[in-house]
C-alpha positions, 0 to 999 in steps of 0.5 A, spaced: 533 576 459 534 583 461 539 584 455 534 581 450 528 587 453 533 593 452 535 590 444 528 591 444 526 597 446 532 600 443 530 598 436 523 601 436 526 606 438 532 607 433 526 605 428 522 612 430 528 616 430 530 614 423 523 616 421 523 623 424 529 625 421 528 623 414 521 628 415 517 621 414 510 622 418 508 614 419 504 614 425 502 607 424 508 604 423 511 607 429 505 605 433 506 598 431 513 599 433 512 600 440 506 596 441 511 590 439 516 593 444 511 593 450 509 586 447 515 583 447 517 587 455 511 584 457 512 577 455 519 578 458 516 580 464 511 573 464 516 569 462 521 572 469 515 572 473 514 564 471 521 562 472 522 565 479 515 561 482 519 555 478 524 556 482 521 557 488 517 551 487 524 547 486 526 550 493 520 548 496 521 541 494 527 541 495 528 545 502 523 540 505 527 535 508 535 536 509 537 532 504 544 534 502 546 532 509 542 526 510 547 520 512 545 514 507 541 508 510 539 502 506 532 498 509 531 492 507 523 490 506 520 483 506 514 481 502 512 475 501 508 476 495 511 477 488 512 484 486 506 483 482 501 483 487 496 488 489 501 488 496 507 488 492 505 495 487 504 498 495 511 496 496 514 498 490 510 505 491 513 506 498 521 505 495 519 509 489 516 516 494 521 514 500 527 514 495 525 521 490 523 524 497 530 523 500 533 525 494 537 517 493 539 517 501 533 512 502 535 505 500 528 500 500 531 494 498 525 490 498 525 483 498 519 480 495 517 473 493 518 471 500 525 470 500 526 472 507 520 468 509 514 466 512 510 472 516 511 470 522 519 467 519 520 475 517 517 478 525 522 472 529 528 475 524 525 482 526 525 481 533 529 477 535 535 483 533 541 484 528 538 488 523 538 483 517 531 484 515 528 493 517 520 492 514 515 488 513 508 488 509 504 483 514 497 481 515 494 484 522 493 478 524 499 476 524 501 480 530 496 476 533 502 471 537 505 477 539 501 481 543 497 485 538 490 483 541 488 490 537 490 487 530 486 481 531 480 484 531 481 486 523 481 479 522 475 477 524 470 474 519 465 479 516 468 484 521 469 489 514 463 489 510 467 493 503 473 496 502 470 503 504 468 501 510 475 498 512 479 505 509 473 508 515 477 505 518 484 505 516 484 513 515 481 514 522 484 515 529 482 509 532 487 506 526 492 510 529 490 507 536 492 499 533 498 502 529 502 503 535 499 497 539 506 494 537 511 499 539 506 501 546 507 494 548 515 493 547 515 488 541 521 492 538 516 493 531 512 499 530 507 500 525 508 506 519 502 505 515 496 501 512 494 497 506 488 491 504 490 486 499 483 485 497 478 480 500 480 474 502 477 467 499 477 458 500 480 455 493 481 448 494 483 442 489 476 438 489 470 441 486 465 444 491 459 448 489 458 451 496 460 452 503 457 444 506 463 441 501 469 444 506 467 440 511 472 434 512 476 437 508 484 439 511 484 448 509 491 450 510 492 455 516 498 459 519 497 457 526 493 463 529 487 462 533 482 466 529 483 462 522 483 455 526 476 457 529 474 460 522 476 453 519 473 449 524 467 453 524 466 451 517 466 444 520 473 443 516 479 441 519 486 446 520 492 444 518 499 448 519 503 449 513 508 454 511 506 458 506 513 457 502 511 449 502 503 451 500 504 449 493 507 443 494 502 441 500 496 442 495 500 439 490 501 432 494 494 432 498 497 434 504 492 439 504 485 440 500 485 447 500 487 454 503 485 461 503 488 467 500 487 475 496 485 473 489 491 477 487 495 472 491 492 466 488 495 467 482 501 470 483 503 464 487 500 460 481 495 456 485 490 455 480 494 449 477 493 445 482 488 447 486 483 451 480 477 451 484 475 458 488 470 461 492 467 467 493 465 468 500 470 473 502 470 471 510 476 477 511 478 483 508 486 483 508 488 488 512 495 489 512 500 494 515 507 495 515 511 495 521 519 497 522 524 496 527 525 500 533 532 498 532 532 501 525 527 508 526 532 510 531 538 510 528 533 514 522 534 523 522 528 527 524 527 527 516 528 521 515 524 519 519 518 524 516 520 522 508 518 515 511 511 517 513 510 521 508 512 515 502 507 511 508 501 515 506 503 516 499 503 508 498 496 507 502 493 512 499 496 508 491 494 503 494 486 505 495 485 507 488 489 501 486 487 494 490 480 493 487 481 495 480 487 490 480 483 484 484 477 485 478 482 484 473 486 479 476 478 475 477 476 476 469 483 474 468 481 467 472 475 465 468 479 467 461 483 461 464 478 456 466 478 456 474 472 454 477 469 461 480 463 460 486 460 466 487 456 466 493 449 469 494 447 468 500 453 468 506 449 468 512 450 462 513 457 463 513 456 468 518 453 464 523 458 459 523 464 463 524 460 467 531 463 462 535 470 465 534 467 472 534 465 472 539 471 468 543 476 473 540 472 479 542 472 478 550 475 483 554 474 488 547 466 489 545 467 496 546 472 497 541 471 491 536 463 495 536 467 501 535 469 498 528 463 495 526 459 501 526 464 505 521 462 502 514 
């Protein structure tokens, strides 16, 4: 760099001596002369003053977590979704961010598709110990049957009225309060980061025009306490039934129907056999991301930070991303020939689920108002 500006400088001035001595006057040429010199020095000096704030960028970047010395860690992460849904793209943009940051020592091996398991499958191998299985994507309501009492409030039916009223939620301290429920109570999982997969909806393998034609059927639900009373609220009746086996289950009749994300529904191809979908959106789908004390603590102090900060990168990806998909997805089931129901009015869905509100609230009024009082 330094030797092109001195060439030059040299040359403009080799080409006004040459003028001189020959006893030729060519004021203007001369000028042109050093006007290029200067020109080309002060580009030079742009030039160099680029590379060094390049440079020092790179540094930064590079120099935030100590990666030369970072000791390599593989995660294993269960989904039971396929990588194509709205839950499946967050846990492809937490391994992209956690894996870039790291500079490749972080491995997040995902497992989607539920090869691992149910939810509750993946949360026994989670605590149970041993360390197969490091993350999980899981429903709030999930941590249900494991003390996480907090977590059952976001699944309560017309608890989020949008999804901003549910990002209020999830971006405030009081989110944080939940997300270290399970780490405060000893299950052995603490909780990263949130996400939503969109609103959850019935379909069903008979047709229905509206809320009345649930009753009597048999809805699928995964045995928690929440779901059970939601479904009984709708007079149908709650039926147990892994997720895995809940394509064949609709398929034999075993049961009429279940509720999932939009996104869900398809991924999981259950249009073909239960192609009839209503909008009543009774839950948005909370979800949240919890690993293994067993795990985190034999992270570094950086590793420990690149997985927060891949967290954050992910819920904030997936809030941009969760409601243009769903939309996509739903046109996408018209083009097909679902049956879609909208649903004008849901209060009558409301006043049938105040029962289980209000039996799954006590002891927590206060703070479940809290949430409320957010959108």
């Amino acid at each position: 760099m330094k030797k092109r500006v001195m060439s030059a400088a040299l040359c403009a001035v080799v080409a006004a001596t040459s003028l001189t001595g020959c006893g030729l006057k060519s004021p203007d040429t001369a000028t042109t002369a050093a006007a290029t010199a200067a020109e080309t020095k002060a580009e030079a000096a742009a030039e160099t003053k680029a590379e060094t704030t390049a440079e020092k960028k790179d540094g930064e970047s590079a120099g935030k977590y100590n990666t030369a010395d970072m000791p390599e860690v593989t995660l294993v992460y269960a989904e039971v979704n396929p990588l194509d849904t709205i839950v499946g793209q967050m846990a492809t943009d937490f391994k992209t961010k956690a894996e870039e940051l790291s500079d490749g020592k972080i491995t997040i091996d995902v497992q989607a598709s539920g090869v691992l398991g149910s939810e509750n499958d993946v949360l026994d191998t989670m605590l149970g110990g041993g360390g197969t299985i490091d993350m999980s994507r899981i429903s709030a309501f999930a941590l249900t049957s494991y003390g996480g009492q907090k977590s059952m409030l976001l699944s309560l039916p017309y608890t989020f009225v949008s999804r901003d009223h549910f990002w209020n939620f999830a971006t405030s301290d009081l989110a944080k309060d939940f997300l270290n429920e399970s780490q405060e109570n000893g299950s052995g999982v603490r909780g990263l980061y949130y996400g939503e997969e969109g609103f959850r909806h019935f379909f069903t393998t008979k047709e229905i025009s509206g809320m009345d034609d649930l009753k009597g059927m048999k809805l699928r639900v995964s045995n928690d306490p929440v779901m059970n009373g939601l479904v009984e609220g709708l007079g149908a009746y709650p039926t147990v039934v892994s997720f895995n086996e809940l394509y064949s289950a609709l398929q034999t009749g075993v049961v009429d129907g279940a509720e999932q994300p939009i996104a869900n529904y398809k991924s999981n191809a259950f249009p073909e056999v239960a192609p009839n979908l209503i909008l009543d959106g009774h839950t948005l789908g909370a979800v949240q991301v919890v690993i293994t004390d067993e795990a985190w603590d034999k992270l570094t102090e950086d590793q420990q930070a690149i997985l927060m900060e891949a967290g954050a990168y992910a819920s904030e990806q997936n809030r941009k991303n969760s409601e243009t998909k769903e939309n996509e997805v739903l046109e996408q089931l018209k083009a097909d020939g679902v049956n879609v129901i909208e649903v004008e009015d849901k209060t009558p869905w409301q006043e049938a689920t105040k029962k289980v509100i209000e039996e799954n609230t006590k002891g927590y009024e206060d703070l479940y108002q809290q949430i409320l009082d957010m959108k």
